[in-house]
VOKOLKE-955096 format. One line per 5 residues: number of its first residue (from 0); their letters; for each residue z, y, x of N, C-alpha, C. Coordinates in steps of 0.1 Angstrom, whole numbers. Example, Ala and Ser with C-alpha at 12.3 -4.5 7.8 and 13.67 -1.06 7.14 Angstrom:
<rs>
0	as	78:-57:132:78:-45:123:78:-33:132; 71:-22:128:71:-11:137:79:0:129
</rs>
This chain:
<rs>
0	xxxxx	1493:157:605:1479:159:608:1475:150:618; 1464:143:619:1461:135:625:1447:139:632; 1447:138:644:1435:141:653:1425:131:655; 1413:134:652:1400:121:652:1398:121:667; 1397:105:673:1388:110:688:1372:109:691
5	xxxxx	1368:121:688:1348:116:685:1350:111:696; 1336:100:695:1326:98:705:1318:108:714; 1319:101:725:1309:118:732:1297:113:727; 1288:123:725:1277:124:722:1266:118:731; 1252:106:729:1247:105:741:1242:112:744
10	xxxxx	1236:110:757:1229:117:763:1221:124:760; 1212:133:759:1200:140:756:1186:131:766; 1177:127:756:1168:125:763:1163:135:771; 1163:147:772:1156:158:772:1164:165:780; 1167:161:790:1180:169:806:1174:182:806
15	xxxxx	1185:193:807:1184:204:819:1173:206:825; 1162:212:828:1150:217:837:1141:207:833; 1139:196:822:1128:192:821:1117:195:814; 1106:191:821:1091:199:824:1086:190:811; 1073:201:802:1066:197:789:1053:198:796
20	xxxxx	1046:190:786:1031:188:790:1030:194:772; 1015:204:775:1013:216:761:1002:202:756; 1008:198:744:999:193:733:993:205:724; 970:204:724:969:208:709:975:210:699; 978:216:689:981:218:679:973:210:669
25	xxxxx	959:207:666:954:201:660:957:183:659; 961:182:670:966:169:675:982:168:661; 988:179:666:999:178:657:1000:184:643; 987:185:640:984:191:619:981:177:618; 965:181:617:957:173:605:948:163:611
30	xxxxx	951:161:627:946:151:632:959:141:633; 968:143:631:983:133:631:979:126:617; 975:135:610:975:127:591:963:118:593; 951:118:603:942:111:601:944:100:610; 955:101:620:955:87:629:966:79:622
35	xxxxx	958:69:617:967:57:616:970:45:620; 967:42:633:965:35:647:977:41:658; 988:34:656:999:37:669:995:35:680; 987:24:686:982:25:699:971:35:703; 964:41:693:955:55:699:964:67:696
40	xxxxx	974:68:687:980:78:691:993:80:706; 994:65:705:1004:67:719:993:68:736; 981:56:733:969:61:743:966:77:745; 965:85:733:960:100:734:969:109:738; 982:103:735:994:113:744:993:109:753
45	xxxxx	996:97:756:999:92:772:988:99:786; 976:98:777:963:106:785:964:120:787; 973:125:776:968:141:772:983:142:788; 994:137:788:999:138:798:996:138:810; 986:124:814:983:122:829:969:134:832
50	xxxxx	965:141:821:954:148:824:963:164:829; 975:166:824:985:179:824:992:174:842; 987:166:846:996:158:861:980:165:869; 969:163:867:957:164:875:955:179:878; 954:178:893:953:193:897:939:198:897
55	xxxxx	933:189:892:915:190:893:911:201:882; 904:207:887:897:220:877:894:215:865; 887:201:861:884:194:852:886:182:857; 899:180:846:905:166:850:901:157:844; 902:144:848:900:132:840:904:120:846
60	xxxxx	904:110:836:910:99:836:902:87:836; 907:77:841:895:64:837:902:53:831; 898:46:823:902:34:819:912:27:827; 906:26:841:915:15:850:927:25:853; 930:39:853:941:41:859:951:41:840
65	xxxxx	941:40:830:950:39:816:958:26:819; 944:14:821:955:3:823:963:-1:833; 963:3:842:976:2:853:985:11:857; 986:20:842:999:25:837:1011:16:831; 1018:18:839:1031:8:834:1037:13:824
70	xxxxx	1039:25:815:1041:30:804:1037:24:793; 1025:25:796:1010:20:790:1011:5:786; 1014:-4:794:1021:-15:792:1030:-17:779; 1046:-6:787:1058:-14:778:1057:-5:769; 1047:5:765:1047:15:746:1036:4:740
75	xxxxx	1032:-6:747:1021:-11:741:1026:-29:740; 1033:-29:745:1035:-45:745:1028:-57:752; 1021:-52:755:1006:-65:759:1007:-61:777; 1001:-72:780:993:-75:794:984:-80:796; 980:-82:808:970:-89:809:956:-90:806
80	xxxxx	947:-95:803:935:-89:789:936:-85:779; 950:-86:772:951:-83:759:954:-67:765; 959:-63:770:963:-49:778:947:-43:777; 940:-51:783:927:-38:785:923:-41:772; 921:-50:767:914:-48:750:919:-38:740
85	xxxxx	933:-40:742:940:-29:736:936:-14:743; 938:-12:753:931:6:763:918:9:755; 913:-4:758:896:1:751:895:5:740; 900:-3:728:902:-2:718:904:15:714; 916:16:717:922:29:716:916:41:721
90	xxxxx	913:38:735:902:46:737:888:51:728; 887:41:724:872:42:718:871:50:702; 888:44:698:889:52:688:892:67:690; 902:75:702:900:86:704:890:92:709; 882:82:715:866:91:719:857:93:701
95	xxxxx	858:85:694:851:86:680:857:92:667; 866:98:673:879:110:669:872:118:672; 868:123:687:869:133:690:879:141:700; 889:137:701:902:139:707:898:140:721; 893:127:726:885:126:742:875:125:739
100	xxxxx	870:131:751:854:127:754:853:115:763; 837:112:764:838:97:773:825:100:779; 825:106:794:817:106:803:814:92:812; 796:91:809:792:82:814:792:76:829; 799:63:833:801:64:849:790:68:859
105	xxxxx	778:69:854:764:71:862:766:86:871; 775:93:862:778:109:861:789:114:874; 797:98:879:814:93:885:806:94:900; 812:100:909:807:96:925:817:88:931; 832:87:922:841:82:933:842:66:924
110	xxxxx	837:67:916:843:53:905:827:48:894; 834:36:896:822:28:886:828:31:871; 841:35:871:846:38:854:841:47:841; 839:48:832:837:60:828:851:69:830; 845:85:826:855:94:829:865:99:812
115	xxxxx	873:102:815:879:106:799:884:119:800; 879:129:792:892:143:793:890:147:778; 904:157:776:904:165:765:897:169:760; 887:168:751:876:174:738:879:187:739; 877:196:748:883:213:744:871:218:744
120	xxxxx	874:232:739:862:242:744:858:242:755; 867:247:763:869:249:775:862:241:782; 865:226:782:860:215:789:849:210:787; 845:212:777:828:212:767:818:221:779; 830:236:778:816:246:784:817:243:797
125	xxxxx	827:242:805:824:232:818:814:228:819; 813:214:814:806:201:819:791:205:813; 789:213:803:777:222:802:769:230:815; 781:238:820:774:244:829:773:235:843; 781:225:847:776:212:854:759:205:851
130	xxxxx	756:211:837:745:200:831:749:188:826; 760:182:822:766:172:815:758:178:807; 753:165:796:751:163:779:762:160:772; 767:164:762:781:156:757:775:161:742; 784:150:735:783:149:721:787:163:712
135	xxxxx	778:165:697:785:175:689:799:169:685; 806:180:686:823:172:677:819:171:663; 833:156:661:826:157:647:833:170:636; 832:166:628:837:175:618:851:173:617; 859:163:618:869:162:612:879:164:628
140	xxxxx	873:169:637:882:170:648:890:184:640; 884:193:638:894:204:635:908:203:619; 902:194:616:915:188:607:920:202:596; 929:194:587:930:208:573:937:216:581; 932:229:579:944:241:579:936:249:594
145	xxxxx	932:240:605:928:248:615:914:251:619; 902:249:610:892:254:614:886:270:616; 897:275:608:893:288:612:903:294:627; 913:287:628:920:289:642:910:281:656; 902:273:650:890:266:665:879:277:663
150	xxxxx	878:284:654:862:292:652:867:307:658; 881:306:658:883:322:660:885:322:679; 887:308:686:887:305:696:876:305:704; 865:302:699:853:293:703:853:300:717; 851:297:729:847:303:742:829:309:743
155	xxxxx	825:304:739:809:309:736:808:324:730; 822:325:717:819:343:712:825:351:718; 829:348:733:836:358:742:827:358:755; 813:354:760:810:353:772:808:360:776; 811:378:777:811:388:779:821:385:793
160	xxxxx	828:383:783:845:386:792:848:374:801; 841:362:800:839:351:809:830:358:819; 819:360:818:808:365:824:815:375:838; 824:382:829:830:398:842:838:390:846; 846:378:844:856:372:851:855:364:863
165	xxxxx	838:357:863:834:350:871:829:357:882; 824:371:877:816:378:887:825:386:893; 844:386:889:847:397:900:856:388:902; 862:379:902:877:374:903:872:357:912; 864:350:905:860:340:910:856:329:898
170	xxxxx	852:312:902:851:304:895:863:299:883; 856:296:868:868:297:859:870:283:856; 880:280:857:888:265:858:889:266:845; 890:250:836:891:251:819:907:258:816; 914:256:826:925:258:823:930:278:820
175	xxxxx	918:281:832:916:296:833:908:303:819; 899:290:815:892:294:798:900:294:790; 911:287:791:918:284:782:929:295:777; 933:305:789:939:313:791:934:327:780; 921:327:791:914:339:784:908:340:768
180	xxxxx	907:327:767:909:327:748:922:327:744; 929:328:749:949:330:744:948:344:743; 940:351:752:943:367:755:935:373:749; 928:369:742:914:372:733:924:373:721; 928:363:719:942:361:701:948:377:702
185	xxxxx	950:381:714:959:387:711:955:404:719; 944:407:723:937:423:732:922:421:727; 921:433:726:905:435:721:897:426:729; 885:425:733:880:418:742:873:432:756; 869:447:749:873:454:759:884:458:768
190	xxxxx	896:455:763:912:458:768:908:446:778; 908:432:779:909:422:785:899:430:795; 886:430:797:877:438:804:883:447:813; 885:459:811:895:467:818:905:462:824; 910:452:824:924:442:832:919:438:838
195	xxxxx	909:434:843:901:427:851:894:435:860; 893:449:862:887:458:864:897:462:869; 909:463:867:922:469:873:926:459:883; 925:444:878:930:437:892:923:436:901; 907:442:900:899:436:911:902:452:920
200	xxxxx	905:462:911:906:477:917:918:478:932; 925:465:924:941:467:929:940:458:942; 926:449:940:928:442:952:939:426:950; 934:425:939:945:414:934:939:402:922; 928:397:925:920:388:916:925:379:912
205	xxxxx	930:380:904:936:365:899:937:369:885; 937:353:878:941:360:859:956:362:861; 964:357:871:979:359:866:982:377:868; 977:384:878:973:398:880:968:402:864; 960:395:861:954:406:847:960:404:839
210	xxxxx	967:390:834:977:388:826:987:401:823; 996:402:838:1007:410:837:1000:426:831; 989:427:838:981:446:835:986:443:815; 978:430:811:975:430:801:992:430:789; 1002:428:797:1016:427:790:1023:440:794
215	xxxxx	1018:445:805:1023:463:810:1020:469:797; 1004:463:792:996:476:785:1005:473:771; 1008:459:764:1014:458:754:1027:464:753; 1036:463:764:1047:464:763:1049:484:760; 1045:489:774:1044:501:776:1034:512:774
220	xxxxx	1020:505:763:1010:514:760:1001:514:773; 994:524:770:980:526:780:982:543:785; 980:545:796:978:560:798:964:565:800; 958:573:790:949:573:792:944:586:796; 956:593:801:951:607:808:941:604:820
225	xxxxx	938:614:825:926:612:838:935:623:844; 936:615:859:941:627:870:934:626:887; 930:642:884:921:648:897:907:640:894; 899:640:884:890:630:881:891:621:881; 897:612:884:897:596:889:902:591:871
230	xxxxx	895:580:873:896:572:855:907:564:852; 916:563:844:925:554:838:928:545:848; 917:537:851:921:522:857:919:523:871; 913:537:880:913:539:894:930:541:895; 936:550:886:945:553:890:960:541:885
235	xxxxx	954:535:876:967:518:872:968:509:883; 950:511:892:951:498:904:960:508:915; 963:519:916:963:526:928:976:531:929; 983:534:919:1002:531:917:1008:525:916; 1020:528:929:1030:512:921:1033:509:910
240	xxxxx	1029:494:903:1031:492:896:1044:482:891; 1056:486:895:1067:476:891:1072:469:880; 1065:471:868:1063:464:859:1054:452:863; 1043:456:867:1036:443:868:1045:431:885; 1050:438:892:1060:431:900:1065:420:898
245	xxxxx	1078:424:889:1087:421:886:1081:410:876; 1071:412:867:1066:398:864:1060:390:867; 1052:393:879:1048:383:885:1056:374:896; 1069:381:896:1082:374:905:1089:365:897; 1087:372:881:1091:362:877:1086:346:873
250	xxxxx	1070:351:872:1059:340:872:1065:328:883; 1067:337:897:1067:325:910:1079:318:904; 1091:323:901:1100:322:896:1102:309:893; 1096:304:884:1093:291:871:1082:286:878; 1075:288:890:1068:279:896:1054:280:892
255	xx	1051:296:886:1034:293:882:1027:301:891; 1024:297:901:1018:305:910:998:307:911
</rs>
């Protein structure tokens, strides 16, 4: 019998504790089958990453920090002016995608650039309630298979539950919209209501607080007895609640604080 000596296997690009940046889904259906331009689809990752790096409530990017990306560079081959012709280019095609949007520099206080962010709901209704004008999307951003997954999202047919979020907890970051349409997929939009009502009861305003109410209530049901008069949610904010603890320890846990 004779023993083979494998090869070790290389490396994993993908080490132990490394960190993902959340790509759209649409990006990866039926907007992948319509881009056939490698430099706007490596430009619109590359963005959709440096915009996942920005701690800014509404992030964005500018041209000049695309091109003095040294990534940007060596996925792209060029320098020099051929470098920016190429950024623009690509750019211009995921702004006429839809993918980015392209805020006018007039709009920039710290830069003469225009600005670039993710085409979301979320970041639409932002720069709305800023007073930004921004373009209708076109039709073909939501691509085959997912228009009824963008219509079932829309942040506009939830502003109920935006509305009670802003007025008890505080200002909603896109990333914070983005949340509360995730929790819409999946809790009535009065259950979400009530969680919000429970963290503000509890003295604990945060969505990561309503989150947990809102995974207690999935996990372990709702009690909806009343005791000594006091309502459902007087008495959820006002016992310990070590379910909701223990997840939010785990939250800090993994660093989402």
């Amino acid at each position: 019998m004779t023993i083979e000596n494998k090869k070790p296997s290389p490396k994993s690009p993908f080490p132990r504790g490394v960190q993902f940046t959340p790509v759209p889904n649409p990006l990866l259906a039926g907007l992948l089958e319509e881009i056939d331009d490698i430099a706007e689809l490596k430009i619109t990752l590359r963005v959709i990453w440096a915009l996942h790096r920005k701690r800014s409530p509404l992030p964005y990017v500018t041209a000049q920090e695309v091109r003095e990306d040294r990534s940007v560079a060596a996925m792209l081959g060029v320098i020099g002016d051929d470098l920016g012709r190429a950024v623009d280019s690509s750019l211009k095609l995921a702004v006429s995608r839809g993918t980015l949007l392209e805020i006018p520099a007039t709009l920039a206080t710290d830069s003469d650039e225009k600005r670039y962010l993710l085409n979301t709901e979320p970041v639409r209704a932002a720069l709305v309630r800023k007073g930004v004008e921004i373009p209708e999307l076109p039709e073909r951003v939501a691509g085959p298979g997912v228009e009824t997954q963008q219509a079932e999202s829309r942040p506009e047919l939830h502003q109920g539950v935006f509305k009670v979020y802003e007025e008890n907890i505080g200002v909603m970051s896109p990333l914070i919209a983005e949340s509360i349409t995730a929790a819409l997929q999946e809790h009535p939009e009065a259950e979400v209501v009530d969680a919000i009502r429970v963290a503000v009861e509890a003295n604990a305003r945060s969505w990561k607080y309503v989150t947990a109410v809102l995974k207690r209530w999935a996990v372990e049901g709702r009690d909806r007895r009343e005791t000594d008069g006091k309502s459902e949610r007087h008495s959820e904010a006002n016992r310990s609640d070590e379910f909701i603890e223990r997840y939010l320890e785990r939250q800090r846990a993994r660093g989402n604080r």
